[in-house]
C-alpha positions as CSV (number, residue, x, y, z in Angstrom):
1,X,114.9,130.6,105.7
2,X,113.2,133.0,107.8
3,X,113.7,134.0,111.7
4,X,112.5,136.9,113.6
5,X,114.4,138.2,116.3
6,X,112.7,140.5,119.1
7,X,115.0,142.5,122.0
8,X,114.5,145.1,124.6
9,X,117.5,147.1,125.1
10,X,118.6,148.2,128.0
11,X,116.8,151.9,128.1
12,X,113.6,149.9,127.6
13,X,113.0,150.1,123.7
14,X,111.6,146.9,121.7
15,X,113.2,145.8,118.7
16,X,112.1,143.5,116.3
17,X,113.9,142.3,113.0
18,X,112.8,140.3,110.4
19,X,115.6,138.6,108.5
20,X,115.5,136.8,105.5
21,X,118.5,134.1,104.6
22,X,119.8,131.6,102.5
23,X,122.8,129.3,103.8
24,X,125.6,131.6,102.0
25,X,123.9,134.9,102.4
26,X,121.2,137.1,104.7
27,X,118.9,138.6,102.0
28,X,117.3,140.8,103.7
29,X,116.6,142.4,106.9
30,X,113.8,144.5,108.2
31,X,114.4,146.6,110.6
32,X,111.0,147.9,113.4
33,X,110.3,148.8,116.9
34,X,109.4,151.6,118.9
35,X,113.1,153.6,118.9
36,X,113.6,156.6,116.8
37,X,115.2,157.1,113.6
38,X,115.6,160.9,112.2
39,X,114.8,161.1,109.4
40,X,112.4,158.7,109.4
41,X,113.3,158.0,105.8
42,X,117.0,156.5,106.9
43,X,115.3,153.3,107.6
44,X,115.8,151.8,103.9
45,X,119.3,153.3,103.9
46,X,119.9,150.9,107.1
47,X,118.2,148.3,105.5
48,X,119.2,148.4,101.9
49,X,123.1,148.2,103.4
50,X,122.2,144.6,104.9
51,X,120.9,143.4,101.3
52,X,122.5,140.4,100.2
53,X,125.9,139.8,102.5
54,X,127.5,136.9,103.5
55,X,125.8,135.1,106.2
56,X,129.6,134.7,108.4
57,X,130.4,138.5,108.1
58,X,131.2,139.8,111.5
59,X,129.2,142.1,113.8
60,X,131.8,144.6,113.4
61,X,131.7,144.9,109.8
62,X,127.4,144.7,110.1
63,X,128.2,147.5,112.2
64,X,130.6,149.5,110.0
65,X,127.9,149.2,107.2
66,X,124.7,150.5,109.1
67,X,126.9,153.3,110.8
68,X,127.8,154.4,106.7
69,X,124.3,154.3,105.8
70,X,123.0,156.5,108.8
71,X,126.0,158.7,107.8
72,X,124.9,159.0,104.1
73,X,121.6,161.8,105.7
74,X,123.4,162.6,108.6
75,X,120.8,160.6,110.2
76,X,120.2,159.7,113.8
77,X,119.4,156.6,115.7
78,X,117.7,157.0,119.1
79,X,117.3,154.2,121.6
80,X,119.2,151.5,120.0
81,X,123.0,150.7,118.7
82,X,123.9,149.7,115.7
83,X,126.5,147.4,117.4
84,X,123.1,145.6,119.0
85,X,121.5,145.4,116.1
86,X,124.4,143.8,114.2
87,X,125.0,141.4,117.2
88,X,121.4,140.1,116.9
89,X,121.6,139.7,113.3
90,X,124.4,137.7,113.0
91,X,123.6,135.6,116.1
92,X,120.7,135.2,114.7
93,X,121.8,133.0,111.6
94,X,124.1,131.0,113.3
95,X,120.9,129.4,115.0
């Protein structure tokens, strides 16, 4: 299954995820919009720490993963949370 989620956060910055999942695990999520990243490059760390988990993890332990990726380069995310982004993915798979 496929959904694709798309939020504005609060300091006006679009996000949009593409999420691919299966009915035990997400497979894969990509990760766009028009926030910052630095460097640039962090994106597949943030993404490659979402590849194949369970499908009922919680927000706080999506979170705990993406904040140990952007640690890995010491990397920065501007304009969005990764406590918002792990709320949106795991509402939504419960859809």
């Amino acid at each position: 299954m496929q959904t694709q989620i798309l939020h504005k956060t609060l300091g006006g910055k679009l996000v949009r995820l593409h999420i691919d999942y299966s009915d035990e695990i997400i497979e894969r999520v990509r990760i766009y919009g028009d926030f910052f990243l630095h460097p640039e490059e962090s994106i597949g760390d943030l993404e490659g720490a979402l590849l194949d988990i369970p499908k009922d993890i919680s927000p706080e332990r999506i979170q705990e993963k993406l904040d140990e990726a952007l640690r890995l380069r010491s990397a920065e995310l501007i304009g969005v949370e990764t406590k918002t982004l792990a709320l949106l993915i795991t509402e939504a798979v419960k859809k």
